[in-house]
N, C-alpha and C positions, 0 to 999 in steps of 0.2 A: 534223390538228393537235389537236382536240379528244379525239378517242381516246387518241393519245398522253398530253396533258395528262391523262383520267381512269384511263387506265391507265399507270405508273410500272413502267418497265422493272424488271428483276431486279437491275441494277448501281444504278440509286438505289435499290433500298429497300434494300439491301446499303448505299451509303453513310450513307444516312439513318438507321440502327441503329448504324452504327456511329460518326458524329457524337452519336447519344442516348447514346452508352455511354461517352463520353470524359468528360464531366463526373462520373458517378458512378464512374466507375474511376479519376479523378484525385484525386477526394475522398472516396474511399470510406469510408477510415479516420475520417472527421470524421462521416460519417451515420453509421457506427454509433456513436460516441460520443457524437452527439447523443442515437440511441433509447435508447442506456444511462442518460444522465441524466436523461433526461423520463420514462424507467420508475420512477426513486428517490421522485416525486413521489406514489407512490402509498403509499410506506415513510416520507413523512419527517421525522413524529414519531419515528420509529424511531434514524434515522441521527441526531439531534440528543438525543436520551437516551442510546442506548447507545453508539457514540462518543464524545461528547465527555462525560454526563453522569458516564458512568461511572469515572474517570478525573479528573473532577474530585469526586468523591464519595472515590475513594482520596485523592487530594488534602487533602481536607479534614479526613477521618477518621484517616488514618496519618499523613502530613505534619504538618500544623497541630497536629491532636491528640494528634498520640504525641510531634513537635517539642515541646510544652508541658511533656513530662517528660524528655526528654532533652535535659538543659541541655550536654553534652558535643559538642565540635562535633566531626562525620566526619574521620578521617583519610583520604583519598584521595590517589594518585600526589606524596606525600610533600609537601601542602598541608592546613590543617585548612581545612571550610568548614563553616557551619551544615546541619541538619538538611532544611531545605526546601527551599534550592537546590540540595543535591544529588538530591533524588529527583523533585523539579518536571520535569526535562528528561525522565528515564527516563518517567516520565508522558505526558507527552507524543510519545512514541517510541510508546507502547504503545497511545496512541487510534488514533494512522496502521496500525500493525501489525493492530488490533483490527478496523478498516476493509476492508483488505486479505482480513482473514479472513472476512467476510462478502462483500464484489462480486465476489472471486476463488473463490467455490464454488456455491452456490444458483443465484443469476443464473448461472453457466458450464452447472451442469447443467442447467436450463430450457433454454437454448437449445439443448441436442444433443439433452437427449429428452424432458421434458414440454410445454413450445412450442415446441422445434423450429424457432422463426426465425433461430438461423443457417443453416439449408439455404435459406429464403426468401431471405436476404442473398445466401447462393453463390450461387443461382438467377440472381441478376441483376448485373448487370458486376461486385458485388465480387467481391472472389479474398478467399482463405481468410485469407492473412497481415493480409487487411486490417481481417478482421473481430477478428482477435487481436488487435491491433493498436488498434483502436477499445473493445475489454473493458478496456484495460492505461490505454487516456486516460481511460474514464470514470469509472475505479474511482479513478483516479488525481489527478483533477478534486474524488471526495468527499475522497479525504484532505488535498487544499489544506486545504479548506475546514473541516473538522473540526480540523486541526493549527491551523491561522490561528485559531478560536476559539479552542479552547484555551488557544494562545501568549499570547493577547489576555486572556485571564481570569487566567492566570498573571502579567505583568505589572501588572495593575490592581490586584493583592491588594497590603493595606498590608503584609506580612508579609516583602518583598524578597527575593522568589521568583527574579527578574531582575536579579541585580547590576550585569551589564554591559547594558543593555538598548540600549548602540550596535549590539554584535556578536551581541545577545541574538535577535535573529530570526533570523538563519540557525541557530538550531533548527529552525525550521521544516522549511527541505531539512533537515534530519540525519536529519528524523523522516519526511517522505516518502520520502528514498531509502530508508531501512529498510525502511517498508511495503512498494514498490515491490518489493527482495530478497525479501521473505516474499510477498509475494502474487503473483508470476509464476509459480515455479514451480511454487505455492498451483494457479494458474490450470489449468495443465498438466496437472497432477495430476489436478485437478476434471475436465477436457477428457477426458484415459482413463478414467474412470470410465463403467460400460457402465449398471449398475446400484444407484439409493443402497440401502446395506445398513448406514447407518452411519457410513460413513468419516468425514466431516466432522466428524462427534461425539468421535472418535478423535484428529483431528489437535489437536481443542481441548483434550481430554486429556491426550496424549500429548506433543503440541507445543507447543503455546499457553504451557497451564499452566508446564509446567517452562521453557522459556524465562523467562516473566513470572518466576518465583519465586527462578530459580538464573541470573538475569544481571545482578548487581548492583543490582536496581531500586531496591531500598531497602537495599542494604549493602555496601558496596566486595568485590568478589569476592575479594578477598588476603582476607577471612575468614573463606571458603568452605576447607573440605578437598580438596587439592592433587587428590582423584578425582572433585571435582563442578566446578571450575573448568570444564573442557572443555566442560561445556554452554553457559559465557557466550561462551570462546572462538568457537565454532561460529553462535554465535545475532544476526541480524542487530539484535535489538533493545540488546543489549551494546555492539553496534561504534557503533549509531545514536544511545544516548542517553551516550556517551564523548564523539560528535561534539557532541552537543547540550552537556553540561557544559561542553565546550572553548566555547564559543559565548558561554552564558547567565551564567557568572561564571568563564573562563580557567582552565580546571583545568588542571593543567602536565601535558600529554599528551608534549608534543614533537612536531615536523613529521612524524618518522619515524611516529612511531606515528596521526596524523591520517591519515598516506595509506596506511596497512595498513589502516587503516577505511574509507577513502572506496572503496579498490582492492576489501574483501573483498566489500563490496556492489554495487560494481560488476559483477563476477564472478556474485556470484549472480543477479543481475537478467539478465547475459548470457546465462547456461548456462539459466535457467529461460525464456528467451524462445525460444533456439534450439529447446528442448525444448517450447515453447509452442508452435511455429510449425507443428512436423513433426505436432504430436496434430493440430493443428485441420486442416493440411493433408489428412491421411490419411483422420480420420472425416468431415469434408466430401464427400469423392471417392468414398466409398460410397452 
């Protein structure tokens, strides 16, 4: 009896691994979204400057200050509104995006090849989707958080940044599903990358920039040239800070045209997860 007792047959310590592995495989996805945001604590001057500082510095400097000379109020989707509540939302579209642009690349490539601890995650009951999975809640957890200042700084200003400030938070989701559509596929992307030579520097150029400059941020796209339009079309932060206007002071979108926005990011957050799932799946497994 005593042997038995200090030697444990081959079928308990088979059960007994696999009793230890049910908890971290049922919440796997939450431990790695915990490591991700107890990692940020090392960044978090960081993500409270450039985030939100950033953005409210456009805010103040174009909005506020350029608002002081353009006494003419925007015409948008055939309503005039003043100068600061139109561009406040797109603001805030662009912290979440801007978010996005950082937890979905740096941090992605750390962990495939400078730290390396998503193989430590695979290693143990998590499975791959789950570590995807846990990139997409943490990144996703800063952009609450960073939209939520924002939103909250925009409201406080006496300048009536928030006209309707009953329906005026659900800016908030307009401007995290954005991020969400840009930083998935963001993620994916980052996930194939074998070697940094650059790319990330690229997408901020390439993508970033022109999105931010040619999606209505600061001037109703119908004033854009019928062959630059296409970029606002395309770009989730267009579709996001459309949502946000509809929210923050009722810009006469129409139903049709809310659920072409809420569907186009929908879509892209889908195709950029599916495509998230299979990168981490595959370089995991090597």
């Amino acid at each position: 009896m005593s042997t038995q007792a200090a030697h444990p047959t081959l079928d308990e310590l088979r059960a007994e691994a696999l009793a230890g592995g049910r908890k971290p495989r049922r919440y796997g996805t939450w431990y790695v979204a915990e490591h991700m945001i107890r990692a940020m604590r090392a960044y978090g001057w960081t993500i409270v400057v450039g985030a939100v500082g950033q953005p409210i510095m456009y805010l103040l400097g174009l909005a506020v200050g350029l608002a002081a000379l353009i006494t003419a109020p925007i015409s948008a989707h055939g309503q005039e509104v003043g100068y600061l509540p139109f561009v406040a939302p797109a603001l805030l579209v662009t912290a979440a995006i801007a978010v996005a642009s950082e937890e979905m690349t740096y941090p992605v490539m750390a962990g495939f090849k400078w730290r390396r601890y998503f193989y430590g995650f695979n290693a143990s009951a998590l499975s791959s989707p789950q570590i995807a999975n846990g990139v997409i809640i943490g990144a996703t957890a800063r952009m609450i958080v960073a939209v939520s200042a924002y939103y909250l700084f925009i409201w406080l200003l006496p300048f009536g940044a928030v006209p309707n400030p009953a329906t005026g938070w659900l800016s908030i989701l307009a401007g995290v599903a954005a991020g969400i559509a840009f930083g998935i596929p963001l993620m994916a992307y980052a996930g194939s990358i074998q070697d940094d030579k650059g790319q990330f520097a690229l997408v901020q150029r390439f993508i970033f920039m022109p999105m931010f400059l040619f999606s209505g941020t600061f001037y109703p796209v119908e004033t854009l040239p019928i062959g630059l339009q296409w970029i606002a079309w395309i770009s989730p932060l267009w579709h996001g800070a459309e949502l946000g206007r509809a929210a923050t002071y009722g810009a006469d979108i129409g139903a049709g045209m809310i659920a072409v926005h809420v569907l186009y990011l929908l879509a892209l957050a889908a195709v950029g997860y599916l495509w998230g799932r299979r990168v981490f799946t595959e370089r995991l497994a090597k």
